[in-house]
C-alpha positions as CSV (number, residue, x, y, z in Angstrom):
1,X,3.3,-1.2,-18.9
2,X,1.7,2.2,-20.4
3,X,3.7,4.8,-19.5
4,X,2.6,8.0,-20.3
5,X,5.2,11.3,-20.5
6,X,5.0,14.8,-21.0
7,X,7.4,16.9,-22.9
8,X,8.1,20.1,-22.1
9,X,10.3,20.1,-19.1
10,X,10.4,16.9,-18.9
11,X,12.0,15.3,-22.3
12,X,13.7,18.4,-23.0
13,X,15.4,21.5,-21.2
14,X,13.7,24.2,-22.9
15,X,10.9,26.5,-22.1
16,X,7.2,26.2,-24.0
17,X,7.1,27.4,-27.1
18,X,10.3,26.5,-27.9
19,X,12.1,23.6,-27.7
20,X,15.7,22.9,-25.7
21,X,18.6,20.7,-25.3
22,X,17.3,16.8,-24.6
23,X,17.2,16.4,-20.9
24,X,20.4,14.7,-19.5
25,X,20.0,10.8,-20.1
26,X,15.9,11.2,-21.6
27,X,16.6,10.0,-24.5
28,X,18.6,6.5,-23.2
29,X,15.9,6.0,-20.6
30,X,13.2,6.5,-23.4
31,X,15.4,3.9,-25.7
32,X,15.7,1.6,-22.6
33,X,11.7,1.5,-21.8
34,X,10.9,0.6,-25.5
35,X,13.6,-2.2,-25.5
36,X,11.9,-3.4,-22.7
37,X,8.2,-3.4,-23.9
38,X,6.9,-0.8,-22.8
39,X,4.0,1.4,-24.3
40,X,4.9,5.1,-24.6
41,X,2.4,7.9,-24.8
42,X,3.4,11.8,-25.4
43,X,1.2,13.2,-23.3
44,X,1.3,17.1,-24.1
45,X,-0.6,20.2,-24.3
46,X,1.3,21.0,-27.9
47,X,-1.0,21.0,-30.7
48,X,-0.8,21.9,-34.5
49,X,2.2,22.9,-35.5
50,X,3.6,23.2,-32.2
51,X,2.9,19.3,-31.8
52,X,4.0,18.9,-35.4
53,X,7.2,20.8,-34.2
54,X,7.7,18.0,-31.1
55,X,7.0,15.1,-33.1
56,X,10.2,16.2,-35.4
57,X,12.6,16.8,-32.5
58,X,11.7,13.3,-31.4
59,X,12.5,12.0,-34.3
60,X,15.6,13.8,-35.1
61,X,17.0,12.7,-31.8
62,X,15.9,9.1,-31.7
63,X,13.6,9.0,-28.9
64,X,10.7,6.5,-29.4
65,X,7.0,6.6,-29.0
66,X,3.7,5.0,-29.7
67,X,1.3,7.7,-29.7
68,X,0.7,11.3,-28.4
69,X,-2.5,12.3,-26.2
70,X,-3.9,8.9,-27.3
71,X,-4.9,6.0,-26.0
72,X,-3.1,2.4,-26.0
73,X,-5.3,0.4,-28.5
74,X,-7.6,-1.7,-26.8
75,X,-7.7,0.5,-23.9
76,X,-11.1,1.8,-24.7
77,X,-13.1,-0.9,-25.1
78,X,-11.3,-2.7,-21.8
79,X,-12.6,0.1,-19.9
80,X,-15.4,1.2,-21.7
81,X,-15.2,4.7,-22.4
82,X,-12.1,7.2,-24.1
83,X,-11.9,9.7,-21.1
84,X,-9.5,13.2,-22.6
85,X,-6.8,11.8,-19.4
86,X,-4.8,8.8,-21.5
87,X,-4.8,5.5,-19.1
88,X,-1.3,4.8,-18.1
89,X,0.2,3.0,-15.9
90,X,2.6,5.4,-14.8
91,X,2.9,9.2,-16.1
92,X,6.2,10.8,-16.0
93,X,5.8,15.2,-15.6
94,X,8.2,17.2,-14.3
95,X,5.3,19.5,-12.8
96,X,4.8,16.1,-10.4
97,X,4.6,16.3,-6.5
98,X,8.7,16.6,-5.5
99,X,9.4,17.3,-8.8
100,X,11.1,15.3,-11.6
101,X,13.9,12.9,-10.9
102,X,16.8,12.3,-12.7
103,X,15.9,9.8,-15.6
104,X,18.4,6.8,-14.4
105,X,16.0,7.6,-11.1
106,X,13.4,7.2,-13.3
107,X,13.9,4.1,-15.4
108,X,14.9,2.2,-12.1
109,X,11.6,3.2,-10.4
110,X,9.8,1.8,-13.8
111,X,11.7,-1.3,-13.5
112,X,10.8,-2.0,-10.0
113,X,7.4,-1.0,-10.8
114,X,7.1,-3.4,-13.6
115,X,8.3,-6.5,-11.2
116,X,5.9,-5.6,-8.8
117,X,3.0,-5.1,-11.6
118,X,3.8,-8.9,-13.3
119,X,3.7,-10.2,-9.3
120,X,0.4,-9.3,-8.8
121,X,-0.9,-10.4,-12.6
122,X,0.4,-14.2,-11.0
């Protein structure tokens, strides 16, 4: 699945511009969904060197991803156009509806998501 996830707030605990403490258990549940195959856009407002900034602290703490603001390859020409909202499958904000729950909340809602997903591709 694409799964695209926004940083501040969610990956980490500080407030825009800065940048906090990893959010209890992101970076396991980001390390998790990769294991498992799954595509993994940043999806962020941060540009420049505020972006450059983010891309560090995701390195330095081990958290994987495929791409930031963009889309999956292939994604384009499947649907025809490159629209500024990234196509995901699932988009992970803590600015959602109910707010954000806790990441083991999270990766087990992906994981049921996914079965479901792969039963309707049969």
């Amino acid at each position: 699945m694409i799964i695209a996830i926004d940083f501040d707030g969610t990956l980490h605990t500080g407030k825009w511009p800065g940048i906090g403490a990893t959010a209890p258990y992101a970076a396991d549940v980001m390390r998790k969904l990769k294991a498992d195959g799954h595509y993994l856009i940043i999806w962020t407002c941060r540009e420049r060197e505020r972006q450059t900034e983010m891309v560090n602290w995701l390195l330095e703490k081990g958290i994987p991803f495929d791409s930031i603001n963009e889309h999956k390859p292939g994604s384009v020409e499947q649907y025809g156009y490159a629209s500024r909202k990234v196509y995901a499958h699932l988009y992970i904000d803590d600015k959602q509806v109910g707010g954000l729950p806790s990441w083991h909340e999270i990766y087990e809602w992906v994981t049921q998501e996914e079965k479901e997903y792969q039963l309707k591709d049969q």
